[in-house]
N, C-alpha and C positions, 0 to 999 in steps of 0.2 A: 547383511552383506552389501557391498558394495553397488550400486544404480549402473546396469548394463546397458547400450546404446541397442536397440532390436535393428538388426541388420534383414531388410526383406528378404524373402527364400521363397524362391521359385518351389512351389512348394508337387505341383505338377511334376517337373522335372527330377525333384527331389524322389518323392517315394513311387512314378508311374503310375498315378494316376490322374484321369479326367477332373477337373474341379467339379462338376454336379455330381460326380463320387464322390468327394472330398466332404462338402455341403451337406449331403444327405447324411451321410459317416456321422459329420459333430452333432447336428440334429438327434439323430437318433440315440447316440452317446447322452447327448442333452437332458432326453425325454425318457432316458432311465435314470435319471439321478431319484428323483423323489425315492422311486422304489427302493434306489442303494442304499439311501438315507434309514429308508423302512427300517430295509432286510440290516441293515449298523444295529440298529437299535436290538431287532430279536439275538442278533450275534452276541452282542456285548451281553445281556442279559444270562449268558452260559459263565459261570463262572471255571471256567474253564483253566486252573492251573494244573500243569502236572507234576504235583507232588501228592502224594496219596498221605504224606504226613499232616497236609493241612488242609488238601480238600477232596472229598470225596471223586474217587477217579468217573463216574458217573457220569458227571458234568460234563470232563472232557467227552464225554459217550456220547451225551446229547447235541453236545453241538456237533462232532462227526454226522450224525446221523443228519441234521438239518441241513449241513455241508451237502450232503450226497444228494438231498432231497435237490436243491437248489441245481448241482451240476449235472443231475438227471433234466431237468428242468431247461438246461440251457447248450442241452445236444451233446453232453458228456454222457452219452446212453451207459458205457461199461464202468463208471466210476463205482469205486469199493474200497473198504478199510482193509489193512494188513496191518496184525498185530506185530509191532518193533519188542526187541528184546529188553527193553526198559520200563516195558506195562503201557506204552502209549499205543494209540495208532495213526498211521499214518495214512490221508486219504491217496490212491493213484487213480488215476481216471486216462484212458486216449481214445482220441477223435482220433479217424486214418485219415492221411492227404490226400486228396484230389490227387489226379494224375500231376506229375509236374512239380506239385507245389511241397514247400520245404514243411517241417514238422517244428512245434514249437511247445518248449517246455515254459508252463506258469509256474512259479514258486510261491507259496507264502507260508505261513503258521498260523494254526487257530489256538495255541496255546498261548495262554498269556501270564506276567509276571504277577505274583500273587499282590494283593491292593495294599499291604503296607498298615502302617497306623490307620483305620478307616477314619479317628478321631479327624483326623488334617486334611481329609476332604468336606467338599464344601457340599457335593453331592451325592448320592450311594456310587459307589465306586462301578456297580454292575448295571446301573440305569443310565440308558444313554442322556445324558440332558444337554439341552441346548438355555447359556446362559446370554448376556446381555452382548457380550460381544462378540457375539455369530459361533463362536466354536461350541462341540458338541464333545461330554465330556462323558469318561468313562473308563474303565480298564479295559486295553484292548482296543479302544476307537484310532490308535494311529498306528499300534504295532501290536501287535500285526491285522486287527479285522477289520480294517478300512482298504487295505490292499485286497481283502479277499473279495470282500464287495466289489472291487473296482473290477475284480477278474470277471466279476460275475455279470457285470453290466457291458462289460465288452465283449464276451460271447455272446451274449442275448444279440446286441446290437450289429455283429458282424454277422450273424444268424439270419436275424429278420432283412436285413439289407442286401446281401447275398444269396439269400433260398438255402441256409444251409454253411456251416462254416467251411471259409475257401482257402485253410489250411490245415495242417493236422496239428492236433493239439494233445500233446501231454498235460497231466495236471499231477502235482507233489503237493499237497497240502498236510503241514506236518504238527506232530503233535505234541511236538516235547524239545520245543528250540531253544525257549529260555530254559530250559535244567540242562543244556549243555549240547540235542540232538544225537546221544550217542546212537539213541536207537534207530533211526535214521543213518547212519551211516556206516551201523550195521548190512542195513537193509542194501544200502547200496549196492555194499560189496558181493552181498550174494543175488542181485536182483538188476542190474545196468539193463537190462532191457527198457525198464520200466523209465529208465530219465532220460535214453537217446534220443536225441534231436538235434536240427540245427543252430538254432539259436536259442540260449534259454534267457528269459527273465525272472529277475529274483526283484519281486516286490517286497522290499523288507529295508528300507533306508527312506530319504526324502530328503525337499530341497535345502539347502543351503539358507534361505530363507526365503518366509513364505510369496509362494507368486513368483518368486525366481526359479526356472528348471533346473533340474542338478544331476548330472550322471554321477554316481560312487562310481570311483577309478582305483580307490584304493583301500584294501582291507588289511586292519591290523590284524596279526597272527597271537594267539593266546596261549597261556599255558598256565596251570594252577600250581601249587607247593604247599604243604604245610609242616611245619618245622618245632618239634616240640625240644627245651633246655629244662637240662636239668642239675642241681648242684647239692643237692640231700632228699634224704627219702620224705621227710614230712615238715613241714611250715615250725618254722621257730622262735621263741620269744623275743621280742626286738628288743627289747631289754636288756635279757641276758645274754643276746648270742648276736645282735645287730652288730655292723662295724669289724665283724671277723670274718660272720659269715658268710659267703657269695652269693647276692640274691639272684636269684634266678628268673626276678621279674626285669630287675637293672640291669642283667645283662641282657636278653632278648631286648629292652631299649636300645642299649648301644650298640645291637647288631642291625636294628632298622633304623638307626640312626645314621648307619653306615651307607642306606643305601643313598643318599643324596648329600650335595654342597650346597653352603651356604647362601646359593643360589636356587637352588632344586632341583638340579641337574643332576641326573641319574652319574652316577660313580661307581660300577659295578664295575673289576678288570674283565674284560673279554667282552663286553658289550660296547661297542661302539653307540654315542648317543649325541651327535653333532651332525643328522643330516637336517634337511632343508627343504620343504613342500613347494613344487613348482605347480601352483595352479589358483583357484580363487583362494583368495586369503579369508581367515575369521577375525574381523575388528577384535581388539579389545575391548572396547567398547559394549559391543555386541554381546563376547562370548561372556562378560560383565553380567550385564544383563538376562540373558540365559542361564547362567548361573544360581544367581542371586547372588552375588557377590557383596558383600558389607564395602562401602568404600574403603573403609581403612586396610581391607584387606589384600595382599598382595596378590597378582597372577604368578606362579613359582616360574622358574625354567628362565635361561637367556634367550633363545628364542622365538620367534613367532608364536602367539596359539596357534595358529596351523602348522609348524613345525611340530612344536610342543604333541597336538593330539594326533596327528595325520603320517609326522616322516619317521618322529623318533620313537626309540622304546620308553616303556616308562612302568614302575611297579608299583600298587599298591596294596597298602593293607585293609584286609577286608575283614579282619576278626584279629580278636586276642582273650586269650583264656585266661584270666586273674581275676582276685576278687575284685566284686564291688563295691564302691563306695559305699552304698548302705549295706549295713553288716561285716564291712572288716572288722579284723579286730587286729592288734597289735602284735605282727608276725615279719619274719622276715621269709622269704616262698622263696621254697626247694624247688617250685616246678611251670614254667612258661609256655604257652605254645600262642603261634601265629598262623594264618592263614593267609598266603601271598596271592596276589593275582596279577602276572608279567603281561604286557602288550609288547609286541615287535612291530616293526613297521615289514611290508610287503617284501618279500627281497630275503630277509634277515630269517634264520633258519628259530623258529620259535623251542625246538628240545636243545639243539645246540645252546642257544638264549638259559634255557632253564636250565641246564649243565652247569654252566658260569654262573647263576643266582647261585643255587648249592654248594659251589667250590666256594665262593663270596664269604657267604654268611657261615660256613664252616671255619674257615679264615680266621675272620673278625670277630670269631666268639671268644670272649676274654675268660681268666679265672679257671681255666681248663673243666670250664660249661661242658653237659653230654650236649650233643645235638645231634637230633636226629631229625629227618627230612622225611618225607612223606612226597614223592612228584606226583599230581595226579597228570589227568590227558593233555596232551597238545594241539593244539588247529594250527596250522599256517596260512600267513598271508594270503593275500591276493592281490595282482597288478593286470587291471583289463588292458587289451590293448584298442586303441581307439581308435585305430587305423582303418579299419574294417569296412567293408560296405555298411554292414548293418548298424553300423554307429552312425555315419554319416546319416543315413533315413530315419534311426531313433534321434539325432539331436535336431533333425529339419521338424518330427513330430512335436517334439516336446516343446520347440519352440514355436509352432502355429496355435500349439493348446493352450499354453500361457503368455504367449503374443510380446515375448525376451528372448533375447540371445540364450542358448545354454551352456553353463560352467560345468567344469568339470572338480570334484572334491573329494577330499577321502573321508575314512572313517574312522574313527578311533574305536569302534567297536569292531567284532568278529562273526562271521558268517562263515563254520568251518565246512560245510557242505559246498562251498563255493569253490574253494578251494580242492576238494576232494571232485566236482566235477570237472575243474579244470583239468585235474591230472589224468582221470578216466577216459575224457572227453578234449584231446587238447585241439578238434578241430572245428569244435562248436565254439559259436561268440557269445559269451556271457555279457548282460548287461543290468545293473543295477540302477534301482531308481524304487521310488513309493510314494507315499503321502505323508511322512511325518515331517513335521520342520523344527527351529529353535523352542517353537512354543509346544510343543508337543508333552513334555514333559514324560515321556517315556520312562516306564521303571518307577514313578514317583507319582506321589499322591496328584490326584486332579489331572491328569491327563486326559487330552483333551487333541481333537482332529478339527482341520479349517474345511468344511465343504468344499470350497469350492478347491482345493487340494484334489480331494475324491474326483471331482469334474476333472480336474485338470489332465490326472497321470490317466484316467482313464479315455480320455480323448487320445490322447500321445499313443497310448498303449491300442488303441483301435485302428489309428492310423497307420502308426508301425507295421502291426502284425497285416491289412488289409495292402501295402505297400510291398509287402512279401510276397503276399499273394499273386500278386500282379506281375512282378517281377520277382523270381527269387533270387536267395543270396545264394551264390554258394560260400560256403563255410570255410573259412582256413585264411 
């Protein structure tokens, strides 16, 4: 990302307090890193996905259990599991406020994205390692159990420097965010006691790039579909029946062929895909780079990547049911199916969105194809607003912890809890931020968290919440 001019900030005025508060605050933030780093490594060591198809739900058990140990530890005395309707659980924990002082919800996930080919890592996927170039690698080390650390080393620190935390503290630590959080938000619905407060933080994003601060301002909204064609009951000779017959694998082509121009530009009717990101931009270059992009290969879409991933909608396909190349044999296939995954941008009604893919791809299916749809859930958007007091002292923190201005950016990913807090909650200030950055490589093999990241959000995140303290917000 672009090289920001760090503008000084009265940093006193900013969040009320003293600077030999201030001083003592990063200090002690400081002088719990080692430990975070520790308690990274036992974390990541849970292989903690939740899926019970591929790993024992156990795992997820133990790292709960270590969780609880840790936030008993750090003045969360009532923290405990609640079993979610999805086989997960979910930890809740709350500190009560001091007189006065406002209540604050920490967010994160200890569930994480199962490791993939392990072949393609260069290290065991569940051992934290630290290679040549400072970062520490692992599944889980930057989304989410590097956030959870970080939560952990600033209640300790607000704890020890205070006499006692001088706010009230909710804690969500959730168990099943990568398979979608239904059970969670589940739980919500029958449980809102448990996430009231006035400002909440959702540790579960990161900067824009590394060492630069970055509020998420904006959350794409999701929606799933899948879509099976069908044109005869059983696969037949290409031989004798190719050329008449309507393959059923050619036509699901031409209906996902449907979804973009010869640009990349989403072409669905009813989907609007022509908005524009006003905020820090993603180089080409850059988003190149993070990629891995082959040179010869194109970025699709006219444009911006930040338009592209942050303002507009965009679909992909995430599966396809046909044979494989090894072991076909010489057939023409009565039977296709697809697996869709829609992003909306903020704003944009994501079932409405998934309506219009369904009408689309019913549409455009040629041959008088069967098609049949499958919708599964939806999340909608999110647009913080940044108006607020409580941004103005989160963006003075973020930027004294990493000593840069701070941007603001969206996300092309989904956080549908966010969303469902806002609506529960529409006079609490949500604010997102974490420790993952470009390099992070989240969801893919060798994933991997920058320390001083971990320093970073968790200085910010001490200050903030200690700036609350001092002075509260009210909310709204």
């Amino acid at each position: 990302m672009s090289e920001q001019n760090h503008e000084p900030i009265d940093l006193e005025a900013a969040l009320g307090l003293p600077r030999t508060t201030i001083d003592a605050l990063i200090g002690a933030v400081r002088a719990q890193q080692p430990r975070a780093l520790s308690e990274l490594a036992e974390l990541v060591a849970f292989p903690s996905v939740a899926d019970p198809a591929q790993f024992d739900w156990q795992h997820s058990r133990d790292a709960a259990q270590w969780l609880l140990a840790h936030l008993h530890a750090a003045g969360i005395d009532d923290a405990h599991t609640v079993d979610t309707v999805d086989g997960s659980q979910t930890i809740v924990g709350h500190a009560a406020a001091p007189a006065g002082a406002p209540t604050v919800l920490l967010y994160g996930h200890y569930d994480v994205q199962p490791p993939l080919d392990e072949a393609l890592w260069h290290t065991p996927p569940f051992v934290l390692t630290e290679r040549d170039d400072g970062r520490l690698y692992g599944r889980g080390a930057a989304d989410c159990k590097g956030n959870l650390v970080a939560h952990l080393a600033v209640l300790r620190a607000l704890r020890d420097q205070f006499d006692g935390l001088p706010i009230g503290v909710r804690v969500i630590f959730e168990g099943s965010e990568e398979q979608g959080g239904g059970g969670l938000a589940a739980y919500l619905r029958e449980h809102p006691e448990d996430f009231a407060a006035d400002v909440m933080i959702i540790l579960d994003s990161g900067n824009a790039a590394t060492g630069e601060p970055t509020l998420t301002v904006s959350l794409r909204g999701v929606a799933d579909l899948t879509l099976t064609v069908d044109t005869f009951p059983v696969a037949l000779h290409s031989g004798q029946f190719g050329g008449a017959a309507p393959d059923a694998l050619q036509a699901l082509i031409h209906m996902l062929d449907s979804l973009r121009d010869e640009r990349g530009d989403l072409t669905v009717e009813g989907i609007d895909a022509t908005q524009h990101w006003n905020g820090v931009e993603y180089p080409e270059s850059q988003f190149r780079a993070d990629a891995g992009l082959d040179p010869d290969v194109q970025v699709i879409g006219s444009g911006s990547v930040a338009d592209q991933l942050w303002a507009r909608p965009t679909v992909t396909v995430l599966g396809i049911d046909a044979p494989s190349v090894v072991g076909s044999t010489a057939a023409v296939q009565g039977h296709a199916a697809a697996r869709l995954n829609l992003r909306v941008p903020a704003g944009m009604s994501a079932s409405a969105a998934q309506d219009a893919l369904v009408a689309h791809l019913c549409k455009v299916a040629p041959w008088g194809a069967q098609v049949n749809v499958t919708s599964g859930g939806t999340g909608e958007g999110f647009a913080a607003d940044t108006t607020t007091p409580a941004y103005g002292m989160l963006g003075a923190a973020l930027s004294r912890a990493f000593g840069r201005a701070v941007v603001f950016a969206g996300s092309g990913g989904a956080i549908p809890l966010t969303n469902e807090l806002s609506e529960r909650f529409p006079d609490a200030e949500i604010a997102l931020f974490g420790v993952e950055d470009p390099a992070a490589a989240i969801h893919a093999p060798n994933e991997s968290v920058a320390p001083s990241e971990i320093e970073g959000v968790s200085i910010a995140e001490a200050l903030f919440l200690a700036g609350l303290a001092s002075r509260p917000v009210a909310a709204g």
